[in-house]
N, C-alpha and C positions, 0 to 999 in steps of 0.2 A: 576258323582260318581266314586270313587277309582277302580282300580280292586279288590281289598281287601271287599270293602262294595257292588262291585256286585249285591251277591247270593243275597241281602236286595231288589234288584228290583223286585224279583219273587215272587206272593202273596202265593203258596204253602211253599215256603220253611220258608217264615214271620209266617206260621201258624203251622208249625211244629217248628219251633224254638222258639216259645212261646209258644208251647205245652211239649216239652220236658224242657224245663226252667222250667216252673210251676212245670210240676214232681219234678225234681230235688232240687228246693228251698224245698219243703216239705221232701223230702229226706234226704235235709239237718240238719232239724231237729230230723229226724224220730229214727238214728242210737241215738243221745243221748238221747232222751225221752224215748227210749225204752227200754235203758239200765239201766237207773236209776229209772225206775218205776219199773225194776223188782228187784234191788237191795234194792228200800225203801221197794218191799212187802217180801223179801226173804233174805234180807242179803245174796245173795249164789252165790259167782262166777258160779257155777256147774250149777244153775236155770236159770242162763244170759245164756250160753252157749247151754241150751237145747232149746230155745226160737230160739236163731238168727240163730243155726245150724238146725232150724225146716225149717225155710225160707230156708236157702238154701239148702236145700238137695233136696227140690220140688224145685226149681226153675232150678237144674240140671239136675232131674229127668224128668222134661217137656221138657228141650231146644231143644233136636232134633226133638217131635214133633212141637214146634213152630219153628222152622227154616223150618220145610216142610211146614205149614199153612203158613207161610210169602212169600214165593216163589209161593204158588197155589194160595191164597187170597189175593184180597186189601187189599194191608196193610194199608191203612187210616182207613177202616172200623175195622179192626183186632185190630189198635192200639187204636180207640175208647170203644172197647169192655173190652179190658185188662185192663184200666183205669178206666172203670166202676164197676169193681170187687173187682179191687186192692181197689180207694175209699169205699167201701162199707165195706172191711175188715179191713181197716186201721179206720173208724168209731166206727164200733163196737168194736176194741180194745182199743180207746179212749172212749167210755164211759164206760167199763168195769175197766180202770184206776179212771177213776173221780168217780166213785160208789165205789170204793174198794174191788170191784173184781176178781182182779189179780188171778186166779185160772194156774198153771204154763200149765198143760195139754190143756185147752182151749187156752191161749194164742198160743201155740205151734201150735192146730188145726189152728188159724186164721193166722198164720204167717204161715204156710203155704200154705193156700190161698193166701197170698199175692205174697208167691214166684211164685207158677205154675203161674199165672198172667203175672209175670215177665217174665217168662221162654218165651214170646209169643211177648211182650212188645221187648225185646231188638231187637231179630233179626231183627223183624219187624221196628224199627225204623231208625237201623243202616242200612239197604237196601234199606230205602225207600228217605232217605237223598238224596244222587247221583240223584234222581229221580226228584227233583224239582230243578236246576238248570241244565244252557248246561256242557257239558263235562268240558269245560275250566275254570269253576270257582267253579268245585267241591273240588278243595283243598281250596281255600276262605272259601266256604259255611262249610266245617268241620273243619278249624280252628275258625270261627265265633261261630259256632254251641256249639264247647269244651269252648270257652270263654266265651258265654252265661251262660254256663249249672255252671260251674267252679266258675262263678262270683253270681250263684245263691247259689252254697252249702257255698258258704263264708255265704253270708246272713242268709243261713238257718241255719248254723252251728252258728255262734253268735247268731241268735234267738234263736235257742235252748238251747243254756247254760242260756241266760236271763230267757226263758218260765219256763227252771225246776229250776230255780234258786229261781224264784221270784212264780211264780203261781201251779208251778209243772208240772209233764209232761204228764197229761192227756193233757194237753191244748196241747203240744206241736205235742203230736201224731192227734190230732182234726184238726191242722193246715196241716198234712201231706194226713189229707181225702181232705180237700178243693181243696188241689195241685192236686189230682188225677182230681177232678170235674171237672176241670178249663182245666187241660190239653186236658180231654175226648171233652170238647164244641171246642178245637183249634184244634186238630184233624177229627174232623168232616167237617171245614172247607179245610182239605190237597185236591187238585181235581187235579189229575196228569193222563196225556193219556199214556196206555201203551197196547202192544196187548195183545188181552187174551191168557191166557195160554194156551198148548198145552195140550190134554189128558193126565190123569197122568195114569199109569199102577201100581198106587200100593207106598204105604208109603215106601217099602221095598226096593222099588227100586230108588223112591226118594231118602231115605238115602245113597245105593250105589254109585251114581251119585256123591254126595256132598262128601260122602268120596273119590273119587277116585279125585276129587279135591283138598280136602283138602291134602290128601298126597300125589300127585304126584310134590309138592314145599317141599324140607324138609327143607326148610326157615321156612315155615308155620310152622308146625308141632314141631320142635325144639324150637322155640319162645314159640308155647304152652305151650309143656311140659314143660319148663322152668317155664312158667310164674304159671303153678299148683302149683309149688313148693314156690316159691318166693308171689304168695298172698294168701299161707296158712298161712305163718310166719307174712304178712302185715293182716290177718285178725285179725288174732287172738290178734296181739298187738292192731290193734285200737278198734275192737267190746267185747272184754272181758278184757286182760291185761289193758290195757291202763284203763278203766274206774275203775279199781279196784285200779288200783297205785295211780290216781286221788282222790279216798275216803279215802285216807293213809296218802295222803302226802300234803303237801303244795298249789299242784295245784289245788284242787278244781273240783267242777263242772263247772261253768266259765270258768277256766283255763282252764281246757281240752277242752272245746266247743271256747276258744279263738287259741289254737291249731291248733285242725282240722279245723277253718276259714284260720287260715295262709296256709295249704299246697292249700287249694282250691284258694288264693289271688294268692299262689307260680305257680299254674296250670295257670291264669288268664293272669300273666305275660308272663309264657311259650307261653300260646296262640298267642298274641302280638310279641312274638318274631318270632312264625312260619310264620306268617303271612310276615315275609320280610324275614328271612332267612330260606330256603333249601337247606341245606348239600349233597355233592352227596352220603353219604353214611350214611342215614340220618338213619337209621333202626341200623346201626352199632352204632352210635351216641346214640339213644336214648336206645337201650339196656344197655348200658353203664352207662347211667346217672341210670337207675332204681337200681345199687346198691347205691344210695343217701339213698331209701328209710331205709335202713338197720339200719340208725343212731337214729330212733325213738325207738325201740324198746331197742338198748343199750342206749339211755339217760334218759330212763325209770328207767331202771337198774344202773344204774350208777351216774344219775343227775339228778334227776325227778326237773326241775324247768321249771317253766312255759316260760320263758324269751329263753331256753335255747330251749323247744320244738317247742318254735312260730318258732323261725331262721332256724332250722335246719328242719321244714316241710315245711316252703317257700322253703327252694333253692330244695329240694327235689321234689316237686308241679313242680317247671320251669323245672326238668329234667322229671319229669312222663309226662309233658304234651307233650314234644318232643317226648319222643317216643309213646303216644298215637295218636299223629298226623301223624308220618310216617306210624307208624303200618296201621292205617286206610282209610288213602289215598294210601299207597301202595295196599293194596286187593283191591279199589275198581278201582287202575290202570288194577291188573294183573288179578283178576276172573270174569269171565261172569256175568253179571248182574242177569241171568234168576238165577244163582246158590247163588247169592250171599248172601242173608239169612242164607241158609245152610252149605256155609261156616265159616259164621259166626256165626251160633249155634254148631257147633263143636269146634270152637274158645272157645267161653264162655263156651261150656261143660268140656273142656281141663282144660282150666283156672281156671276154676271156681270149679273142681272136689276136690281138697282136701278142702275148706271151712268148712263144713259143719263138717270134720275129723276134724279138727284144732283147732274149736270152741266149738265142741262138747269135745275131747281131752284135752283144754286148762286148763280147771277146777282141771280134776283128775293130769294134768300137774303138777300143782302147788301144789297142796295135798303130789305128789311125790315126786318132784325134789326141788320146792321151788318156789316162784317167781321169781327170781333172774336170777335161771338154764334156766326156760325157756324162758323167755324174750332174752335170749344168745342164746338159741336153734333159737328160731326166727328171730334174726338177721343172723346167718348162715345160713340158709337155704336160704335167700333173696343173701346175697354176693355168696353163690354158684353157683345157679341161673343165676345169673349175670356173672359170668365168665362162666359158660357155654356157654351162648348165645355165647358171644364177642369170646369164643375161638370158632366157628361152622366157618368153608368156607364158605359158602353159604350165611351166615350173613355178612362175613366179604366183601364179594364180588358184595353182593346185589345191584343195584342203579335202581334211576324209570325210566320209560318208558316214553314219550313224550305222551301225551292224544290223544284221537281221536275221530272226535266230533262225538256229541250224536247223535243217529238216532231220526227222525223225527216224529216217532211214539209214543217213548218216550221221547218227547221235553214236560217240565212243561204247565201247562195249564197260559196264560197267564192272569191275573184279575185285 
């Protein structure tokens, strides 16, 4: 076998990479079902935006406690639990579609149980990766891992343009409870040796620990705050804007679910590329490519054609996946394993912090300024972003570290 197809030998990391695939393919349907079910029962930009800004605003609002839960607990067991909730709420919002009732407040309740879920889900699984392969084939196992996952939201994103196209999107949100089921039975199977944790003295100080990591690189930190800004402008075009230009114009529902399959084909590719090339300044690089993403949100504005969206979220997809690849193997080069969740729930708290502003804002955006205005406000914010990063020393200077192999204790459980 490849060095490349490695991480594929180890029976933990085969059970979490068909654990998180499953998520993800139902994910990939989840974002357009969602949207168009609340659009058939509301007509209201305003209604989309308080719905998917409910998820995440809990899913921000939990992250630091689940980046401490993911550091103190098995995360196999933790990430079988999250998957069990999330399915359960992702359920009863699809039957609550197929009955027709769409109530906005309830849906809001359930979507944000889907997010705290999440909030537990992520650290947890990005920490727990590293853990099931040896040191030396942890960049394989997370470029395989982002290909997996990348090649699953293609699927689920064409299935879902098809599902609400053809049957509606109750079916479509029904197919993203299944993903959760499926993922929770593959996570069950994760069995990784690691030592147990050390006394914890307290949540409060858990968190101190994880921040004094997180900002003592202000690589890190910069990247962050960059990237809060730059996936308010990318939220808000793909989970509100974007679906509303879609009911306007030419592209369709299809269309737009044919779209968002292309940047996840475009991530697919990037994956395959990372996989033979690493740039020494691969973080510099892929900062760089993420003002790609900027071009959706003006061809929205400016050319809303479907032909024109497909192109330009592929090569956009090949540049996000590069820098999701450095970004992620770099932290799990440079911060401690024991810490490593936690800094990654500060990550997605960063990141993740304006969303909820953005989506929740995009509504009365448009009421205000126009469609038009803010679709433009959102592509700036992305190209800003971006040259931030790229003009930072620390980014420009950044390169990795040669690995070192995994201690024995945390060597995967072989099956």
């Amino acid at each position: 076998m490849s060095a490349a197809l490695a991480p594929l030998r180890h029976r933990p990391f085969r059970q979490l990479l068909i654990g998180t695939t499953a998520n993800l393919l139902g994910n990939g349907v989840a974002p357009i079902a969602l949207a168009f079910a609340v659009l058939d029962a509301t007509g209201s930009v305003g209604s989309l935006g308080l719905v998917v800004g409910a998820h995440s605003l809990t899913s921000i609002l939990f992250l630091l406690y689940g980046g401490v839960l993911a550091d103190r607990l098995p995360r196999g067991p933790l990430l079988v639990g999250c998957s069990v909730v999330s399915a359960a709420s992702q359920a009863v919002i699809a039957s609550l579609v197929l009955t027709h009732n769409t109530a906005i407040p309830l849906l809001m309740v359930l979507a944000a149980v889907n997010g705290a879920s999440s909030s537990c889900y992520q650290p947890a699984a990005q920490a727990l990766l590293p853990q099931t392969v040896p040191a030396d084939s942890r960049r394989a196992a997370l470029a395989l891992s982002r290909i997996a996952g990348s090649s699953a939201m293609i699927a689920g994103a064409s299935l879902g343009g098809v599902l609400v196209a053809a049957v509606g999107p109750g079916w479509g949100l029904a197919v993203d409870a299944l993903s959760f089921a499926l993922a929770a039975a593959c996570f069950a199977q994760v069995r990784v040796q690691v030592p147990p944790p050390v006394p914890s003295p307290g949540v409060v100080h858990e968190l101190r620990v994880g921040w004094q990591e997180f900002t003592s690189r202000s690589w890190v930190w910069v990247i962050v705050v960059a990237f809060c800004f730059l996936n308010a402008g990318l939220t808000a075009s793909f989970t509100v804007l974007g679906p509303a230009v879609a009911d306007t114009t030419g592209i369709g529902r299809t269309g737009w679910g044919l779209a968002l399959a292309a940047g996840s084909l475009g991530a697919v590719a990037g994956g395959v590329l990372s996989l033979k090339w690493r740039p020494r300044r691969a973080i510099l690089i892929g900062c760089a490519l993420m003002g790609l993403t900027a071009t959706t949100p003006l061809l929205l504005a400016l050319a809303p054609y479907t032909w024109a969206l497909v192109a330009a979220n592929f090569v956009a997809g090949v540049g996000t996946e590069q820098a999701g690849v450095a970004w992620y193997s770099t932290l799990n080069e440079q911060i401690p394993e024991d810490r490593l969740a936690r800094v990654y729930a500060y990550d997605d708290l960063g990141s993740y912090l304006a969303l909820p502003l953005a989506q929740f804002a995009a509504g009365p955006a448009v009421l205000l300024l126009g469609l038009h205005a803010t679709l433009y406000a959102a592509a700036a914010l992305i190209l800003l972003a971006t040259l931030t990063m790229v003009a930072t020393p620390s980014i420009r200077a950044l390169a990795p570290k040669p690995a070192e192999p995994l201690p024995a204790s945390e060597a995967p459980v072989p099956r």
